[in-house]
C-alpha positions in Angstrom: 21.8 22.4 21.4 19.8 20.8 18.6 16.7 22.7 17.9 13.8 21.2 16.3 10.8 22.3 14.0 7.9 22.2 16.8 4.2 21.2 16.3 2.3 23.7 14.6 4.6 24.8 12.3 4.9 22.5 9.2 7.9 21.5 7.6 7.8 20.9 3.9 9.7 18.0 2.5 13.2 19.0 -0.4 13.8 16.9 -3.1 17.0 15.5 -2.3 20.3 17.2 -3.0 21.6 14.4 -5.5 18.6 14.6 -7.7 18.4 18.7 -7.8 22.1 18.5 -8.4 21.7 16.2 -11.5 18.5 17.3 -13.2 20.6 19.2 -16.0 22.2 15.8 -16.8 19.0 14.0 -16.5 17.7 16.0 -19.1 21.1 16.4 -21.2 20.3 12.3 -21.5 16.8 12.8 -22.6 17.2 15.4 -25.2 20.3 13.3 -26.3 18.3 10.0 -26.7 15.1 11.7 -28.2 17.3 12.3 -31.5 17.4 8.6 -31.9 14.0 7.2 -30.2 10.6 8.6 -30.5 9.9 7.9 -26.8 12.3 8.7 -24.0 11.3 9.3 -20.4 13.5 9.1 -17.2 12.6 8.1 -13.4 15.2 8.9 -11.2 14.8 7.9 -7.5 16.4 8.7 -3.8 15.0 7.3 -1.0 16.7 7.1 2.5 15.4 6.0 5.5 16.0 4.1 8.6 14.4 1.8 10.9 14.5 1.7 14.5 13.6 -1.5 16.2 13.2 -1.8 20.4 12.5 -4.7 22.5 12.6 -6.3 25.9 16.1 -7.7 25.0 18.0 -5.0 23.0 17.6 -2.2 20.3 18.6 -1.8 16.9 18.7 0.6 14.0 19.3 -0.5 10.9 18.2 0.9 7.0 15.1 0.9 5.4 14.5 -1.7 2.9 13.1 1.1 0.9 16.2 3.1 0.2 17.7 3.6 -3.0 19.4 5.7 -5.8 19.1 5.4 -9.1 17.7 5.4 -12.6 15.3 4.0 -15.2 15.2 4.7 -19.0 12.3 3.5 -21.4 12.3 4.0 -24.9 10.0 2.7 -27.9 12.0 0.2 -29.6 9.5 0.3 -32.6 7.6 -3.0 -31.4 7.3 -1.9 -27.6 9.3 -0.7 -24.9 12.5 -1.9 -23.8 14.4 -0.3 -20.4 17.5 -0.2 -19.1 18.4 1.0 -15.3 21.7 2.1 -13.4 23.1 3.9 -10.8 25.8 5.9 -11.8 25.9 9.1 -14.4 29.1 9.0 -14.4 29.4 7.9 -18.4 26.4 9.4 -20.0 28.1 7.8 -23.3 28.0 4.1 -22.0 24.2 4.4 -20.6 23.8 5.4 -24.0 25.4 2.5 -25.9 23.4 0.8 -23.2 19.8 2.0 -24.2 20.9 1.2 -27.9 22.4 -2.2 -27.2 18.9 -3.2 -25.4 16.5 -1.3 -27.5 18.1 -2.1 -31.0 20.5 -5.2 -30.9 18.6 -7.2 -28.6 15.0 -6.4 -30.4 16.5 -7.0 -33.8 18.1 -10.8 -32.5 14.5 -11.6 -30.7 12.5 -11.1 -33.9 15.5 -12.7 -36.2 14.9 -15.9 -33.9 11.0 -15.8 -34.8 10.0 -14.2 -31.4 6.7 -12.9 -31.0 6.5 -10.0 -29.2 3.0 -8.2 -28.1 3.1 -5.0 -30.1 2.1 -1.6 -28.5 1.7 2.0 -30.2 3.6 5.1 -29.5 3.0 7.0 -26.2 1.9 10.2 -26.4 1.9 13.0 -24.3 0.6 16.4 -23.0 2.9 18.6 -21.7 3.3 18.8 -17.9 5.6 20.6 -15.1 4.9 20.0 -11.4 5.9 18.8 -8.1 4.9 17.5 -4.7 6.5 18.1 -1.5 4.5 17.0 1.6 4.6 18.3 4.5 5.2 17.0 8.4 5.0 19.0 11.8 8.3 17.9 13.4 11.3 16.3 10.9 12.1 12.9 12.2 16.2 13.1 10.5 16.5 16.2 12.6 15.8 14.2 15.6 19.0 11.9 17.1 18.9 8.7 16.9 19.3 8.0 20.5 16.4 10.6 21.1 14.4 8.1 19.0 15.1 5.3 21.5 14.6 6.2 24.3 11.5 7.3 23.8 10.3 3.8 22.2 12.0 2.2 25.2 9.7 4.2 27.5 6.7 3.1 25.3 7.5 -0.5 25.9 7.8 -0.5 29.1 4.9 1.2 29.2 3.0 -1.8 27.3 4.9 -4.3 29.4 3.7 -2.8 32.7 0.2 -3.4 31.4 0.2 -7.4 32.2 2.5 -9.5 34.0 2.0 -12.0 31.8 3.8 -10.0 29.3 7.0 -11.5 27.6 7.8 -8.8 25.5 6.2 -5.3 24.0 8.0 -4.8 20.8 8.2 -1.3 19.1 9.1 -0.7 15.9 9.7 2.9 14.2 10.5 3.6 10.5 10.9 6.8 8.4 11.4 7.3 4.6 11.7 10.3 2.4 11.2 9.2 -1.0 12.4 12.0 -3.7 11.5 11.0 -7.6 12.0 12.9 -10.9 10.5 11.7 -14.1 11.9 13.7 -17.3 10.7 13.0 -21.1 10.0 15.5 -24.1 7.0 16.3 -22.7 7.0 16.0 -18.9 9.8 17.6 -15.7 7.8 15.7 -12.5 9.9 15.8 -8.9 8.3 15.1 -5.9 9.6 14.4 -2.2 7.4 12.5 0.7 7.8 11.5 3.9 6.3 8.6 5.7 6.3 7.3 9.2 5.8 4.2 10.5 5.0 3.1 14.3 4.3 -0.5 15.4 3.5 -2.0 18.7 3.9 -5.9 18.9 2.4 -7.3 22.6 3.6 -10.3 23.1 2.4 -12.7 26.3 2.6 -16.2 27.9 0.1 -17.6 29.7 -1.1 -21.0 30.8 1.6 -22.9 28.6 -0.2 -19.9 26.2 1.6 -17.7 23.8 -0.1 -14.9 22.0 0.5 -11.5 20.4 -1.4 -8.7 18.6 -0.1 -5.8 16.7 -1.3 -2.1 16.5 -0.1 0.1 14.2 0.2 3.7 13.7 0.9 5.0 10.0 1.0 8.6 7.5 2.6 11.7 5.8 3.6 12.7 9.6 7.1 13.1 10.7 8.0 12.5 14.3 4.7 13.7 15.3 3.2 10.3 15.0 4.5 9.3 18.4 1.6 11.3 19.8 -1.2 9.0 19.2 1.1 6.0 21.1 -0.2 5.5 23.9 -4.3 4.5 22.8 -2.6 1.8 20.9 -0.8 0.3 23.2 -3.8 0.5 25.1 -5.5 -1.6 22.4 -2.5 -3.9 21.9 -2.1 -4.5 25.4 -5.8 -5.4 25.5 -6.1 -7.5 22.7 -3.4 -9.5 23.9 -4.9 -10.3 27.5 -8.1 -11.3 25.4 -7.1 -13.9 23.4 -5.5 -15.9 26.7 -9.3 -16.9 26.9 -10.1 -17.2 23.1 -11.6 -20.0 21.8 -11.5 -22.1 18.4 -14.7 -20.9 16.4 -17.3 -24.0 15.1 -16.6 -23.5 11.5 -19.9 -22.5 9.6 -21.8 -19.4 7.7 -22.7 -16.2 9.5 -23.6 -13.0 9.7 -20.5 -11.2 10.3 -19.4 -7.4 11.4 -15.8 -6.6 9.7 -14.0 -3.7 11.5 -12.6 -1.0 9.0 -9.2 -3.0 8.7 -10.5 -6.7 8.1 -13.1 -4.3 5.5 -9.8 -2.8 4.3 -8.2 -6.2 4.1 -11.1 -7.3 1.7 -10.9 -4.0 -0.1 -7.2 -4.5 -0.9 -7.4 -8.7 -1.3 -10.7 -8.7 -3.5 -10.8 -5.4 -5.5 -7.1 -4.8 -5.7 -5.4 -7.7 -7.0 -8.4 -8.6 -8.8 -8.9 -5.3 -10.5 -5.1 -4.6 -11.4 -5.2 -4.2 -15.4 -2.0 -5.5 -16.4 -4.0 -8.9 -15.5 -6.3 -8.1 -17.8 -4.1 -8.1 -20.9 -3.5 -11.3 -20.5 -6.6 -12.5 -19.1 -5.5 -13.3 -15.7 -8.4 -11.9 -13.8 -11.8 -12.5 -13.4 -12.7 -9.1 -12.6 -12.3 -8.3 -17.0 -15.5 -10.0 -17.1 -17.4 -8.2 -14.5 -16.8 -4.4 -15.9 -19.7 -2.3 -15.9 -22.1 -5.1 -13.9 -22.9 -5.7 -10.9 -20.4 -7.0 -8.4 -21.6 -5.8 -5.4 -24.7 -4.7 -2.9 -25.8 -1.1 -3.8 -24.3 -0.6 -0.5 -20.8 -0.8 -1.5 -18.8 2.2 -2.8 -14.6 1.6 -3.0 -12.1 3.5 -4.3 -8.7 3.4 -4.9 -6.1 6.2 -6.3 -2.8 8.1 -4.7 -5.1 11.2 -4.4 -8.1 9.0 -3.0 -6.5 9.8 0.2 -3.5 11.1 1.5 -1.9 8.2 3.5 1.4 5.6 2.4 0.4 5.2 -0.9 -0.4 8.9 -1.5 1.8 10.6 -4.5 1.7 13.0 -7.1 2.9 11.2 -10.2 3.6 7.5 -10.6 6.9 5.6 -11.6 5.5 5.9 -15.4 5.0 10.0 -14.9 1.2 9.5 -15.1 -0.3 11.5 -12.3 -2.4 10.2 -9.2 -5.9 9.9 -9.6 -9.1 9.4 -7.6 -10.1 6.3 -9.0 -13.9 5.2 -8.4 -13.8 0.9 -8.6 -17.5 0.2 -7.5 -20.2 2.9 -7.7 -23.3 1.8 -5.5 -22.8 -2.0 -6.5 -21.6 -1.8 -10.2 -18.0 -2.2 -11.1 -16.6 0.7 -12.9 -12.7 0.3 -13.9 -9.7 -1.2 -12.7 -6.5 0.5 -11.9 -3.6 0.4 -14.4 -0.3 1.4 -15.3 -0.2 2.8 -18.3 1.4 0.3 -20.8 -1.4 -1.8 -19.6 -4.3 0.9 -20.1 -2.9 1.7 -23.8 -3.1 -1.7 -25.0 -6.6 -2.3 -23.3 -7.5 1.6 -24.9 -8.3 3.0 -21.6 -6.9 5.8 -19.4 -4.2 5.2 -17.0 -5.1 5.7 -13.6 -1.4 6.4 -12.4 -1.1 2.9 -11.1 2.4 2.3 -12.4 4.6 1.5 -9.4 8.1 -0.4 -9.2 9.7 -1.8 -6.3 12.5 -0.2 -7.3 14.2 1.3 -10.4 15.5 -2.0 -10.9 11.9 -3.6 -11.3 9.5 -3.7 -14.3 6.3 -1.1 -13.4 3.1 -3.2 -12.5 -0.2 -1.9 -12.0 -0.5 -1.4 -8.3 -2.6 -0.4 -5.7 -2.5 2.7 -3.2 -5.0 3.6 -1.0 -7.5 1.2 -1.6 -11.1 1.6 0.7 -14.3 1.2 1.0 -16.7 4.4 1.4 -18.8 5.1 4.5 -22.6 4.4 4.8 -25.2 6.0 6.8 -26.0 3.1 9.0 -24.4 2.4 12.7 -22.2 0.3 14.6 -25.2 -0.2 17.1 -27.5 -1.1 15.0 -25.7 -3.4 13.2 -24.7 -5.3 16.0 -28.1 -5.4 17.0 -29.5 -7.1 13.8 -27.4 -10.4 14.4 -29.2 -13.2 15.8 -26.0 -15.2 15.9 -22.8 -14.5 14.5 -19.4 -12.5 15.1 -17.3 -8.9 14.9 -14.3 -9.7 13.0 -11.5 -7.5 14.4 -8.1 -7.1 13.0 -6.1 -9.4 10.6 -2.8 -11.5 10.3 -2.7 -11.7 5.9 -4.8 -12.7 3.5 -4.6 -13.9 -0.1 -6.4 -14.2 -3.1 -6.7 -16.2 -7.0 -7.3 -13.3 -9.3 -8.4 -16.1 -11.6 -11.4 -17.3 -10.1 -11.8 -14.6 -7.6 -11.6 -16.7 -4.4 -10.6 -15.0 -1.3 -9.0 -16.1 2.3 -8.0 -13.5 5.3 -6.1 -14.8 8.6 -8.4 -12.1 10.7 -7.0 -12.3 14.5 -10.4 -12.6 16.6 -13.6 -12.3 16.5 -16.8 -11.1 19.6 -19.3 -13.4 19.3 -22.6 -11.6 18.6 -26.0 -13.3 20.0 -29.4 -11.8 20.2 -27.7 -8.5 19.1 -25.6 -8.1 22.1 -21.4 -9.1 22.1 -21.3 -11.9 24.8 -17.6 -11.6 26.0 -16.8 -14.0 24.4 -13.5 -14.2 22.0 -12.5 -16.7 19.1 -9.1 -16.6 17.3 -8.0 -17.3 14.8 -10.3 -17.2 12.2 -10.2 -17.8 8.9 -12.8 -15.6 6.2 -13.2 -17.5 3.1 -15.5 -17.3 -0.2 -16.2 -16.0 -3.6 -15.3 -12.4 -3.8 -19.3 -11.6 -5.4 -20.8 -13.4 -3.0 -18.9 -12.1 -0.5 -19.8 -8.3 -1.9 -23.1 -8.9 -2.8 -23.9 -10.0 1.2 -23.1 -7.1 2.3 -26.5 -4.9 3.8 -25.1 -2.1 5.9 -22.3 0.1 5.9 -21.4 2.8 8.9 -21.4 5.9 9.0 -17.7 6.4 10.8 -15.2 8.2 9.7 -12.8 6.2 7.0 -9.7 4.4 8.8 -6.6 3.7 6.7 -4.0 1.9 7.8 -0.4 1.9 5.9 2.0 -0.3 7.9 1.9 -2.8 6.0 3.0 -3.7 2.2 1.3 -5.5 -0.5 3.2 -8.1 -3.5 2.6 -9.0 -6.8 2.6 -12.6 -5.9 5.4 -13.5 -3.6 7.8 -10.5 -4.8 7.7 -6.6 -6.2 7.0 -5.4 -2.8 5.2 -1.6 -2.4 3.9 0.4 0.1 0.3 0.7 0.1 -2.7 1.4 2.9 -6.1 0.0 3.3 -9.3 0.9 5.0 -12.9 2.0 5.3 -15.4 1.6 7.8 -17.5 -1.2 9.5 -19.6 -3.4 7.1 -21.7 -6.2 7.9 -21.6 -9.1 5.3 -22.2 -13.1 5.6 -19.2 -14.9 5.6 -17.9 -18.2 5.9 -15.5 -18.8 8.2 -13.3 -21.5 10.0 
């Protein structure tokens, strides 16, 4: 009989067996390298996971698109960095040859040819030992796979009992442990996290009608997360049956209610991308200009950081060895830093905010977000909805985008309650579409609400339309004026 951990009891996370196995040799490397380079560090990753997918037709389990094993090396090549990854130690001698090959040969050809590189100084650092382990109630590898699905198939048809109209009630489950090590002269990191994953997809047909809505549940939880199913699918189910009657909103300005994930969904479109440093070097991003002004309302408070919160995009150190921080992007309307890795933070003489994050350790380190959110206010949800003459609560989101350059910004949000004389009517619209200048946007907005702060961390975020990383968004209600269409 299997037995498994049971609530109550938590289970810590263990760096996984390849990495603890190799760490000797992963240092062996360093040591050996730091006799010919002045700057040596190593990130070695091992992430496993799987993904369980149920629906009205089938089920399926497949891996997660997060797991991998291997390695990253970056030295100073005496102009900048160079890096070279791989995903075997079994030659230390040709990863060396490797290094040099990039480092030296390829450096001295590039500037032979009149190449101009951008030139960055030597990184220096203090010396640090740690590591992270989170921790879950009930381990979600210890549970079979089969286990897994038959309790999603139960949740469907749960969700598909709700309506007859119901075509299909999708359920999707994923779980990752992601183990790291980052080694240099300085620095022995290792850290291990776990992270769940738990989607509900409604899906109906209606009137020559289809329509769908998507609830999600998300964290540093193990197989415990199934426990809050049920409310969602609740809300999924309900959203669904909803927008058979939605209509097409009469595109125009108004006052607007965002619920904390269409707030998140700003957060993460307008102060995210737009804030992201390594932008900045290169004058990419409008958000340079704004440092230290005003940006905002005196209303609005967001941060971001991997220890702002302790959700998806939660760690202790990131994929540079620069630990997580708490990082403070407005303060009561004025806009206080970015967020960096910490190539870009050097060059722009700044401090790294731990913002360095690779897809994987075959992809250049960006400056990324985390946990990006906006702070809760002191007013309510009541009142709020009471001050609108005419206008709408946004609920929910499909994407969004945004142009770094000129700060414009555009969210897909799934409905919105129409809002007149201070009372919801009843009456739905979907889908609509938020657009504007990210200050105006900010600077509209006149209340915030004292609930709790909701992250969600479902979801992923790219640098454009690639280097894909896990992040989560969030905050509370705010009321802004928005145009929409």
């Amino acid at each position: 009989m299997q037995i498994y951990h049971m609530r109550g009891v938590p289970v810590k996370t263990q760096l996984s067996k390849f990495l603890r196995e190799n760490k000797k040799r992963l240092h062996g490397l360093v040591k050996d390298l730091t006799k010919e380079f002045s700057y040596v560090s190593l990130l070695g990753t091992d992430t496993i996971g799987k993904v369980y997918n149920v629906t009205r037709t089938g089920s399926a389990v497949q891996d997660s698109a997060w797991t991998e094993r291997g390695f990253v090396i970056r030295v100073f090549n005496g102009v900048n960095y160079s890096e070279y990854s791989f995903n075997s130690l079994e030659d230390p001698e040709c990863i060396m040859d490797q290094v040099r090959h990039v480092a030296k040969r390829d450096i001295n050809e590039l500037l032979k040819q009149g190449v101009t590189m951008m030139p960055f100084p030597l990184l220096e650092e203090n010396d640090l030992k740690d590591e992270f382990h989170s921790e879950c109630q009930i381990d979600p590898f210890q549970i079979p796979a089969e286990t897994k699905l038959a309790r999603m198939t139960e949740l469907m048809q749960y969700g598909l009992a709700k309506s007859e109209h119901f075509v299909d009630f999708r359920v999707n489950f994923e779980e990752v442990l992601i183990s790291k090590v980052f080694v240099s002269d300085k620095k022995d990191l290792a850290q291990s996290i776990l992270f769940t994953n738990l989607a509900f997809i409604g899906i109906g047909r209606k009137d020559g009608k289809v329509r769908y809505a998507f609830e999600s549940l998300s964290g540093l939880k193990g197989y415990e997360i199934f426990e809050g199913s049920l409310p969602k699918i609740d809300l999924a189910a309900k959203n669904v049956i909803e927008l058979f009657d939605a209509e097409r909103i009469i595109p125009g300005t108004y006052d607007i209610i965002c619920d904390p994930a269409v707030a998140g969904l700003i957060a993460h479109e307008a102060f995210g991308h737009g804030v992201e440093m390594d932008m900045f070097v290169k004058h990419r991003a409008k958000g340079e200009e704004f440092i230290g002004k005003r940006i905002a309302s005196e209303k609005v408070n967001m941060h971001d950081g991997a220890l702002s919160a302790e959700e998806v995009g939660t760690y202790l150190f990131d994929d540079e060895g620069t630990t997580g921080t708490d990082t403070v992007i407005i303060d009561k309307s004025i806009l206080k830093s970015g967020i960096s890795d910490l190539l870009s933070a050097i060059k722009l003489g700044t401090s790294p905010t731990g913002n360095g994050r690779r897809e994987s350790f075959e992809r250049k380190a960006y400056a990324r977000m985390t946990n990006t959110f906006f702070e809760s206010g002191d007013d309510t949800l009541e009142d709020m909805i009471k001050s609108i003459q005419k206008g709408y609560l946004l609920e929910g989101y499909y994407s969004g985008m945004e142009d770094p350059k000129n700060w414009g910004i555009q969210c897909m949000i799934a409905k919105g309650r129409e809002i007149i004389a201070g009372k919801l009517t009843g009456k739905i619209v979907s889908p609509v579409v938020l657009t504007g200048y990210v200050p105006d946007l900010l600077e509209s907005i006149s209340m915030v609400s004292e609930n709790k702060i909701t992250l969600s961390g479902t979801g992923y975020c790219g640098k454009g339309y690639k280097e894909h990383v896990k992040v989560s968004t969030g905050g509370t209600y705010i009321k802004a004026v928005g145009r929409l269409g």
